[in-house]
N, C-alpha and C positions, 0 to 999 in steps of 0.2 A: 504494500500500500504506500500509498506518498503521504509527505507529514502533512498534508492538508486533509484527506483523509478522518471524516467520523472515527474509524478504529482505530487512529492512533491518538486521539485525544488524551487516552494517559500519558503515553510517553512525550506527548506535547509537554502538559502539566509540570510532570516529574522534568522533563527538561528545561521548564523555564524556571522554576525553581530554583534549581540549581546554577542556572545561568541566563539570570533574568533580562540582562540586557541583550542577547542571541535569540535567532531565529534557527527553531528545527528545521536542517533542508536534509535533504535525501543522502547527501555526505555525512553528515551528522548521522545518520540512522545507519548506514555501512561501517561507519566507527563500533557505535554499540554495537552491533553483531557481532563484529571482530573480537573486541572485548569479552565478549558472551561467551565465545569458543574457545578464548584464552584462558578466562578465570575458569572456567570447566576442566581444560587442561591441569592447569595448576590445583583444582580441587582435589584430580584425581591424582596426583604426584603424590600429596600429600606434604605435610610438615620439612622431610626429609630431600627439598628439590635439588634437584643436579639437571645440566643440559641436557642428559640423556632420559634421565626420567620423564621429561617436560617433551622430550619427541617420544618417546615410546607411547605416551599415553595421549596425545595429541592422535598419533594415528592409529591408537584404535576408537576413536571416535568416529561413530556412526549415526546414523538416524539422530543424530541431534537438530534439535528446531531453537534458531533464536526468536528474540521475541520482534522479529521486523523484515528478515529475507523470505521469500515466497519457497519454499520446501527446504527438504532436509539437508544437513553438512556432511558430509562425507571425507574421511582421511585414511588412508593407507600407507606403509611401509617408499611407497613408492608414486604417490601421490598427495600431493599438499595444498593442492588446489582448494580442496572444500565442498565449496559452492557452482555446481555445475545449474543454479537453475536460472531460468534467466524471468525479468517483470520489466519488458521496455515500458516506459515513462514519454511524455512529450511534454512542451508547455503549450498552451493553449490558455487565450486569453491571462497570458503572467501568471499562469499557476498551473500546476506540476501534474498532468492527468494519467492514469494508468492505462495503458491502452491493452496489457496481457501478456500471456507469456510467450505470443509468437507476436510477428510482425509483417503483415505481409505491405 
């Protein structure tokens, strides 16, 4: 969804909160995802992190959903990509429209 978007009106909220003088844009929302699939990582390392623990368990990270890319994360031993799924966007009339996950 784009941060204009009804459904993301929390993460609006909680964002401006936090950073009241900012506007959520669609960069913004690829941050937090990022984020989302790092601190998960580091969840699973646990207490005890090292660089290898922090990839080891980054790539068994599957089916994870954060809370703002359109399907799940994906990581393997030989893949780091993630995010294979795609939500093209346009602007139309200065604001950020969804247009879906294909684009013809």
């Amino acid at each position: 969804f784009a941060p204009s978007d009804p459904a993301a009106k929390s993460l609006r909220d909680s964002f401006k909160r936090a950073f009241p003088s900012a506007e959520l844009t669609q960069y913004a929302m690829w941050g937090i995802a990022s984020a989302e699939v790092i601190a998960e990582a580091l969840r699973r390392a646990g207490p005890n992190l090292t660089r290898d623990s922090f990839t080891t368990e980054l790539e068994k990270i599957r089916g994870f959903e954060t809370s703002v890319f359109p399907g799940q994360m994906n990581f393997a031993p030989n893949d780091h990509d993630g995010n294979k799924n795609g939500l093209f966007i346009r602007y139309l009339g200065g604001k950020v429209v969804p247009v879906g996950t294909s684009f013809k």
